[in-house]
N, CA, C and O atoms as CSV, one atom per row, in Angstrom:
chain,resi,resn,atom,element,x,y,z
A,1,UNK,N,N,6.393,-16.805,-14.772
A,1,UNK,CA,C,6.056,-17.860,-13.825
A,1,UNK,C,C,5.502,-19.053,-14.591
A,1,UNK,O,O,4.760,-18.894,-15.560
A,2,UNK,N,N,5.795,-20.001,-14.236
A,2,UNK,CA,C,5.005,-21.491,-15.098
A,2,UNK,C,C,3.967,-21.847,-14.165
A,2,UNK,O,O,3.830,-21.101,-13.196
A,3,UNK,N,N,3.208,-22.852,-14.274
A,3,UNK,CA,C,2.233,-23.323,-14.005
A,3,UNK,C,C,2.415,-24.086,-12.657
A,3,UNK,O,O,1.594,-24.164,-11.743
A,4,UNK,N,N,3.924,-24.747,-12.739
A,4,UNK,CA,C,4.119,-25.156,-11.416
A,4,UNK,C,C,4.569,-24.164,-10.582
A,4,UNK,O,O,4.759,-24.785,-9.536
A,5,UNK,N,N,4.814,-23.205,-10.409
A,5,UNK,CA,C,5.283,-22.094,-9.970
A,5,UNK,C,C,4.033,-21.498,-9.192
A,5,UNK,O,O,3.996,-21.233,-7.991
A,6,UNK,N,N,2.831,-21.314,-10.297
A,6,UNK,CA,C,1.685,-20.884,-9.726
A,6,UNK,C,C,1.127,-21.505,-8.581
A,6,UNK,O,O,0.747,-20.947,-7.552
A,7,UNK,N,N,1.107,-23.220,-8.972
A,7,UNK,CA,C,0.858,-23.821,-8.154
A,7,UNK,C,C,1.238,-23.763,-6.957
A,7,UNK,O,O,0.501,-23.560,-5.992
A,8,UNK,N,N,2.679,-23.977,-6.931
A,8,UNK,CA,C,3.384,-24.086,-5.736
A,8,UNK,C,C,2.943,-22.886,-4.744
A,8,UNK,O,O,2.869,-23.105,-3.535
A,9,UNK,N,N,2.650,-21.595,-5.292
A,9,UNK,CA,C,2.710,-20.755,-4.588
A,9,UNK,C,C,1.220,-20.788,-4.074
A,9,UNK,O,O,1.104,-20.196,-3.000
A,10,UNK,N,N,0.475,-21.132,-4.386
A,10,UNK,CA,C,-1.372,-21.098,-4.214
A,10,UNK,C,C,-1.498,-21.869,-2.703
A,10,UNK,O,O,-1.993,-21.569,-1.617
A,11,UNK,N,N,-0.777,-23.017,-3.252
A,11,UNK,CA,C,-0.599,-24.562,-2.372
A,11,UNK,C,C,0.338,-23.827,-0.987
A,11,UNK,O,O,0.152,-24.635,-0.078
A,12,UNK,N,N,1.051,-22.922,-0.551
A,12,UNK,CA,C,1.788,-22.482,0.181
A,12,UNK,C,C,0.964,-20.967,1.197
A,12,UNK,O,O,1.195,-20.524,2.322
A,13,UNK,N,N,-0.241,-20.481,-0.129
A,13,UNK,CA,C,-0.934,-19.835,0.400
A,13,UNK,C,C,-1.787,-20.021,1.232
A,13,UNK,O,O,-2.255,-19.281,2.098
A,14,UNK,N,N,-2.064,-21.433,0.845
A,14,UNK,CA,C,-3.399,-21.979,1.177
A,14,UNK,C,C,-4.521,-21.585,0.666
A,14,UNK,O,O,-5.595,-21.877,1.192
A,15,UNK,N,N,-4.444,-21.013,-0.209
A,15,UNK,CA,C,-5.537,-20.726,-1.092
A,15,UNK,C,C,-5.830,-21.531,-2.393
A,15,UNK,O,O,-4.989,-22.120,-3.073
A,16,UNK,N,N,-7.704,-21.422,-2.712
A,16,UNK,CA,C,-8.079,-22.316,-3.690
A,16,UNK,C,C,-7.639,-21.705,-4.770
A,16,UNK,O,O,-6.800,-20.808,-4.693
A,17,UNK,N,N,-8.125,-22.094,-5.841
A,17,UNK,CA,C,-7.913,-21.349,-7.540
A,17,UNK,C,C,-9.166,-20.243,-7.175
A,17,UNK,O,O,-9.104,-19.123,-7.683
A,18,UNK,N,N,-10.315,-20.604,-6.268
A,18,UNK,CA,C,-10.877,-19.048,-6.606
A,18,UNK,C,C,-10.605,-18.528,-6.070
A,18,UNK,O,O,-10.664,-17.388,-6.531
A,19,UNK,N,N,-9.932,-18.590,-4.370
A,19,UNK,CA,C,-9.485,-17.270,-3.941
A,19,UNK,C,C,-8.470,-16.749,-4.710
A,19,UNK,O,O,-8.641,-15.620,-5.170
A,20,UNK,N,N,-7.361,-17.390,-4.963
A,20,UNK,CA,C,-5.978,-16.354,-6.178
A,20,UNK,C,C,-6.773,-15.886,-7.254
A,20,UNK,O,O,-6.205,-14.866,-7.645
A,21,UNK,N,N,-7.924,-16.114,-8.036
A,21,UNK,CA,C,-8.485,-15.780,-9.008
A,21,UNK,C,C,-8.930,-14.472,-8.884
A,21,UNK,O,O,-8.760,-13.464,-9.571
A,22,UNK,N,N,-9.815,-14.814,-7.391
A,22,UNK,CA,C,-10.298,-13.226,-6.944
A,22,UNK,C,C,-9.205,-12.444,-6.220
A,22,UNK,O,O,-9.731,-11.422,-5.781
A,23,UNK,N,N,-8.047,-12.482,-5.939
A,23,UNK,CA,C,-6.956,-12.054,-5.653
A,23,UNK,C,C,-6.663,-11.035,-6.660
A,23,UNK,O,O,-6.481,-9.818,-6.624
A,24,UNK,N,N,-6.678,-11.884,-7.521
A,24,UNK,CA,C,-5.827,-10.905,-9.198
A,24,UNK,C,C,-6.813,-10.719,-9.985
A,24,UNK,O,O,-6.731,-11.019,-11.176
A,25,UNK,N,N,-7.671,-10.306,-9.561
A,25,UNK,CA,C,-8.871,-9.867,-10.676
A,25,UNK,C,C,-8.709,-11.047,-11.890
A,25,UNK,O,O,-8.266,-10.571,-12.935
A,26,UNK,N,N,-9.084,-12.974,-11.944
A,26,UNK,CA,C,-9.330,-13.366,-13.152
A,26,UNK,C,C,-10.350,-14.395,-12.823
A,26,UNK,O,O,-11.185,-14.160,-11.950
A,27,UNK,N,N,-10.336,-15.265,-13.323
A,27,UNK,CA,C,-11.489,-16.305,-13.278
A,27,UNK,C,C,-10.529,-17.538,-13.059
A,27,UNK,O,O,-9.520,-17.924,-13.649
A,28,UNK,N,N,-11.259,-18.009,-11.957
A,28,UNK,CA,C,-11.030,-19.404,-11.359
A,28,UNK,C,C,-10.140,-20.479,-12.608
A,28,UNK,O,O,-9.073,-21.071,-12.449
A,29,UNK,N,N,-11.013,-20.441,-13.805
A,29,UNK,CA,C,-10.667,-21.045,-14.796
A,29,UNK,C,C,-9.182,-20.538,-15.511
A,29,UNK,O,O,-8.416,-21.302,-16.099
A,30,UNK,N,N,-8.981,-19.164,-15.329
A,30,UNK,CA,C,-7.767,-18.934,-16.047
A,30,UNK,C,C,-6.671,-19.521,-15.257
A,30,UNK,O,O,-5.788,-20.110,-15.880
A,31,UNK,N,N,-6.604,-19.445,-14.007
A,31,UNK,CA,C,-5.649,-19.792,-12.640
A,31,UNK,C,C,-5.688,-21.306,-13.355
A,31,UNK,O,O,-4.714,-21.578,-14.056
A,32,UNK,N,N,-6.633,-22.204,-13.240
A,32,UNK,CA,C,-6.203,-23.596,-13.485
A,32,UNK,C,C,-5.722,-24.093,-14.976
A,32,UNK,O,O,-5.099,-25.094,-15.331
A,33,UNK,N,N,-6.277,-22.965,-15.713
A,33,UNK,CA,C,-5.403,-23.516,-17.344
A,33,UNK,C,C,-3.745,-22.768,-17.005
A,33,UNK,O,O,-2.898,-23.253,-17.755
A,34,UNK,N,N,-3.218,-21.773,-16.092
A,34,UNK,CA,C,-2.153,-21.622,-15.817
A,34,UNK,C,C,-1.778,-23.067,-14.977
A,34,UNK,O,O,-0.992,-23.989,-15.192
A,35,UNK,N,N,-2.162,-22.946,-14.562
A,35,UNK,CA,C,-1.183,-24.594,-13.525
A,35,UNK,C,C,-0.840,-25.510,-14.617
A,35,UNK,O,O,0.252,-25.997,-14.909
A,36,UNK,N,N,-2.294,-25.683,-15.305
A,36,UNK,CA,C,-1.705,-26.949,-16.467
A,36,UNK,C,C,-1.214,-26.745,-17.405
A,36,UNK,O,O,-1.075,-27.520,-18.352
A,37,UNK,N,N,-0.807,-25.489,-17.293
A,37,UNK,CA,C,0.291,-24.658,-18.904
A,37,UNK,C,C,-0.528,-25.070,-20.088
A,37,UNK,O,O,-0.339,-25.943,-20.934
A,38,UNK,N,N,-1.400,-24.283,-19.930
A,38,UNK,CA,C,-2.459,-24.047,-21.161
A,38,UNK,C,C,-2.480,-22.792,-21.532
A,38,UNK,O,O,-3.160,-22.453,-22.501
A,39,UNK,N,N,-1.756,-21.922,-20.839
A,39,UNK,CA,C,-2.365,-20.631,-20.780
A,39,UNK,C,C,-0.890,-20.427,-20.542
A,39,UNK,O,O,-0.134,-21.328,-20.180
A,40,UNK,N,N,-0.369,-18.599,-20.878
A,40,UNK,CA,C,0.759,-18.312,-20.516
A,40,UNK,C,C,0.230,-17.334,-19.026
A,40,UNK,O,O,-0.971,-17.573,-18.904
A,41,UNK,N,N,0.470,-16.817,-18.427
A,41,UNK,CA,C,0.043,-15.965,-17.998
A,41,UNK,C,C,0.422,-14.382,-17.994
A,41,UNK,O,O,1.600,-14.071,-18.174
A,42,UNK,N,N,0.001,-13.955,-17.906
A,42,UNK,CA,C,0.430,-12.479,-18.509
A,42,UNK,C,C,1.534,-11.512,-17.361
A,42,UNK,O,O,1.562,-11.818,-16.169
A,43,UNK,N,N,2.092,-10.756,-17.719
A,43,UNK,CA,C,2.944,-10.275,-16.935
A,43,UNK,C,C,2.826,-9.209,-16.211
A,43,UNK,O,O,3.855,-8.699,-15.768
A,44,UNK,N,N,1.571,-8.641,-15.929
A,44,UNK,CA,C,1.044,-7.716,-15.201
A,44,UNK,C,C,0.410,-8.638,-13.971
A,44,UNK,O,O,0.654,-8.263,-12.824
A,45,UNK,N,N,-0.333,-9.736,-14.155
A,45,UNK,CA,C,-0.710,-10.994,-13.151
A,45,UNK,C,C,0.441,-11.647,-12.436
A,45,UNK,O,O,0.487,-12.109,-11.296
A,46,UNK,N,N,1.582,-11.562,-13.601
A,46,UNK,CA,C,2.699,-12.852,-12.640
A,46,UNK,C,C,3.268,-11.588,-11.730
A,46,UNK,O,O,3.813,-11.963,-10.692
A,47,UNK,N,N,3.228,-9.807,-11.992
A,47,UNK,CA,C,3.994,-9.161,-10.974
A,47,UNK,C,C,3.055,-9.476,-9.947
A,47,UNK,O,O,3.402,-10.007,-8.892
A,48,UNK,N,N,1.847,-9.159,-10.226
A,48,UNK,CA,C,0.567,-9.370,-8.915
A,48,UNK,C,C,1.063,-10.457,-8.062
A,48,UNK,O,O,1.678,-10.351,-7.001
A,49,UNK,N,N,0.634,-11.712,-8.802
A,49,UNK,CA,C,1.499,-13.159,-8.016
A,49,UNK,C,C,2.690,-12.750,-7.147
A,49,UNK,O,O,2.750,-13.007,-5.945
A,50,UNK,N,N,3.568,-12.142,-7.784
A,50,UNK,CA,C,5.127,-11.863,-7.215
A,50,UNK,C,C,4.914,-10.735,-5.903
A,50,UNK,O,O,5.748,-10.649,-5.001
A,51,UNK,N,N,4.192,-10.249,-5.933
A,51,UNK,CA,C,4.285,-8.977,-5.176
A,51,UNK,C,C,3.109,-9.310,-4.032
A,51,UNK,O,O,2.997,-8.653,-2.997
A,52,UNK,N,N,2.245,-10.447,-4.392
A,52,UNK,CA,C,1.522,-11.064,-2.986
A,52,UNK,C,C,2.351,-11.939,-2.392
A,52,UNK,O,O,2.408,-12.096,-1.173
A,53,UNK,N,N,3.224,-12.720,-3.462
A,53,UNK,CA,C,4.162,-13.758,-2.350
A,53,UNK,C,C,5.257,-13.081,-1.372
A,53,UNK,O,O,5.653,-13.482,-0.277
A,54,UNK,N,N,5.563,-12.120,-1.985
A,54,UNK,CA,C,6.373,-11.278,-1.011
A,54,UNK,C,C,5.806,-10.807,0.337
A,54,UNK,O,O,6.357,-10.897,1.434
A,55,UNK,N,N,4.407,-10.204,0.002
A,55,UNK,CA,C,3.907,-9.853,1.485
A,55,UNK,C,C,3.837,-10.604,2.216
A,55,UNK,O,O,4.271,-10.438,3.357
A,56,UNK,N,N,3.087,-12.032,1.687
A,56,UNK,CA,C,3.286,-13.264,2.494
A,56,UNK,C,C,4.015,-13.832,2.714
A,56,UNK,O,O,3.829,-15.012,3.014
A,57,UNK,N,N,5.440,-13.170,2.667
A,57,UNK,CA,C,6.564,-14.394,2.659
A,57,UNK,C,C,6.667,-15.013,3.894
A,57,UNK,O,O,6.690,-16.243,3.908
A,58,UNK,N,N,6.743,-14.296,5.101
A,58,UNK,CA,C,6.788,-14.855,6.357
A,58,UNK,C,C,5.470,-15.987,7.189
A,58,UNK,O,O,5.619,-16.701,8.181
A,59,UNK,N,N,4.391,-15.806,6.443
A,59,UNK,CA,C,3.409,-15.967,6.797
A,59,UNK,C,C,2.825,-17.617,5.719
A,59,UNK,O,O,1.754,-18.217,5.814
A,60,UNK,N,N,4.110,-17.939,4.710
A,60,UNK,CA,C,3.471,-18.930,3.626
A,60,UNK,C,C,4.078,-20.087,4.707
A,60,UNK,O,O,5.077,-20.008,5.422
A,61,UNK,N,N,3.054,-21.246,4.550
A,61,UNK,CA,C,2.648,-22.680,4.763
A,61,UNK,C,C,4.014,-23.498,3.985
A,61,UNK,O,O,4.413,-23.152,2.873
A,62,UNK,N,N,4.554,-24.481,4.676
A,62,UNK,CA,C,4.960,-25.257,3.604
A,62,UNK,C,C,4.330,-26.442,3.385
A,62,UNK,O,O,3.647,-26.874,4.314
A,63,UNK,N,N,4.405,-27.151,2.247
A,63,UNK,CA,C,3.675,-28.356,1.793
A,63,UNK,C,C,4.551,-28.938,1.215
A,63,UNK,O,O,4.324,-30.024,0.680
């Protein structure tokens, strides 16, 4: 997942960087050095990401 990816999906959740943070067990701060591709994010987090957007699929916001 890239950073805009993360984004997009947070922004659709309606959730801040700390709720997805506390979502996936990380810190507020790691979520926003992912948005600004500072950070890769790891691939046990991007299945997490992947596997909450799915539950929410019916239920995500568009923006």
């Amino acid at each position: 997942m890239t950073g805009k990816e993360i984004r997009a999906l947070r922004r659709k959740l309606d959730w801040t960087q700390v709720a997805m943070a506390e979502a996936i067990g990380v810190t507020s701060n790691t979520v926003a050095r992912w948005e600004r591709g500072e950070m890769a994010i790891s691939e046990p987090a991007a299945r997490l990401l992947k596997k909450i957007a799915a539950e929410h699929k019916d239920g995500l916001k568009e923006h």
